[in-house]
N, C-alpha and C positions, 0 to 999 in steps of 0.2 A: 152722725147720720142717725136717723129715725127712722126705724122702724113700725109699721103697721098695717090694720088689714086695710083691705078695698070700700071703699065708701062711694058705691058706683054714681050717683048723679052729682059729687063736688068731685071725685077725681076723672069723671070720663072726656071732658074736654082736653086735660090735658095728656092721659092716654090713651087718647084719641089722635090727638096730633103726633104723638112720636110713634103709633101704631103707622098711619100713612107716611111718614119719613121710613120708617123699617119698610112697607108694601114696595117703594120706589126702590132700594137696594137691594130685597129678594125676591122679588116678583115684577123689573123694570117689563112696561108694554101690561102687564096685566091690568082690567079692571079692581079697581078693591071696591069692594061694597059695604059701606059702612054697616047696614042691618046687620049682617054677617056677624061683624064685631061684635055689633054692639049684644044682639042675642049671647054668641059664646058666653060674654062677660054676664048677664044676668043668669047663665044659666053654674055659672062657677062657682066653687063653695067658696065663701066667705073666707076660708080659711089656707082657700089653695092659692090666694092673691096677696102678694105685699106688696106692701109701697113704702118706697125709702124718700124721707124727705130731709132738706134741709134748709133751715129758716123759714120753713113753712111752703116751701117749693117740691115740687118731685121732681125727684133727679134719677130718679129708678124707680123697675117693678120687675117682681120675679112671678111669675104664675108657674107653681111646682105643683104637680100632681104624684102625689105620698103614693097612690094608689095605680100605679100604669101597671103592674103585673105584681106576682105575688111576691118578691124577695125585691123589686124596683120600682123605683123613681123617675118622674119624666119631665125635666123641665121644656114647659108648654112656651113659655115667652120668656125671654130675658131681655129686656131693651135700658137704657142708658139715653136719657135726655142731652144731645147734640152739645150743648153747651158745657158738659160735665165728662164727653168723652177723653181718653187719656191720659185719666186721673186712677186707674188702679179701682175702680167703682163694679165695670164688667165682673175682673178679678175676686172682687169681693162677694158680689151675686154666686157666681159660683161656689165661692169657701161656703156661703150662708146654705146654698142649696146642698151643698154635701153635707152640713152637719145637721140640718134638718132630716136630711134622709138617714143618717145614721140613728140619730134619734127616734126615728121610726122603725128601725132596724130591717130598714133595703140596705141590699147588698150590692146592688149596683143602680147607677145612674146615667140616663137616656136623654138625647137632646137629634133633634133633628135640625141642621144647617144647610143652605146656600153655597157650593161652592162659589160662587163667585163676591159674598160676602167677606173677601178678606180679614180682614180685623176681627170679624168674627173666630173664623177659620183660626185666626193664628192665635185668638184667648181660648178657645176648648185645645187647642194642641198644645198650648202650652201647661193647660189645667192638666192633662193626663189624658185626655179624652184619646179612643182611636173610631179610627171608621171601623162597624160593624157589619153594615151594609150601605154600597154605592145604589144611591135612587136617580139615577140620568144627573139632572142638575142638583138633587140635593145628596146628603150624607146622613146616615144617620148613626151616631156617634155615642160612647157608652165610654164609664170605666166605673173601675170598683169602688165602695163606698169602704175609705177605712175605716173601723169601728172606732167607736169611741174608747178613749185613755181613762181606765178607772182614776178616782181620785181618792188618795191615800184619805183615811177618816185624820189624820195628823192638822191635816193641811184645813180642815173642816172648821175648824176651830172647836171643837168637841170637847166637853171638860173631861179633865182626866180622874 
């Protein structure tokens, strides 16, 4: 899988459609308004949006904001294109998202959920995540970001 940043007018149709497949599982009966999206998205750093592709498809996007408070990380969006669900790909979003934030050197990492989002619910609980705070129907969920493993200079391939 491929990694890269947001290329907002060749990737917004198609995270656009898995935007409103997400609105109907956490936010069923509400209106979605696409302006909405679509502003967020222009107004987002280039840098805080990936997009995972493969064979030239997006099968994911993680919107991570490096910057939610000062020692945290807040992943904004994590969605999983319908036809790539229960492939371990969520699972992966998340490992990506914590070693970016460790990278940044946040110490912890923040994600607001749907309880009635299952599958959601049951990949941040099984990431580590706990509720922090209960919001009526949502949760908003955190855990610690382990630091990065130095890497011996051995291993570097460093002449000796």
């Amino acid at each position: 899988m491929y990694r890269r940043g947001l290329e907002l007018e060749s990737d917004y149709p198609a995270l656009l459609e898995m935007e409103r497949q997400s609105w109907r599982i956490n936010f069923p009966g509400e209106y979605f308004v696409e302006r909405a999206f679509r502003r967020e998205l222009e107004f987002a750093s280039e840098h805080d949006i990936h997009i995972y592709e493969e064979d030239g498809d997006i099968v994911a996007w993680l919107w991570l904001d490096l910057y939610a408070g000062r020692d945290r990380a807040h992943i904004r969006h994590l969605q999983v294109a319908e036809p790539y669900w229960g492939q371990g790909i969520g699972r992966f979003l998340v490992n990506q998202a914590l070693l970016m934030a460790a990278e940044a050197h946040r110490e912890q990492l923040t994600l607001n959920v749907t309880k009635s989002n299952l599958r959601a619910m049951r990949l941040y609980s099984r990431s580590g995540f706990v509720v922090l705070r209960d919001m009526g129907e949502r949760q908003h969920m955190g855990r610690w970001v382990p630091p990065l493993e130095p890497v011996p200079d051995s291993s570097l391939g460093a002449p000796r």
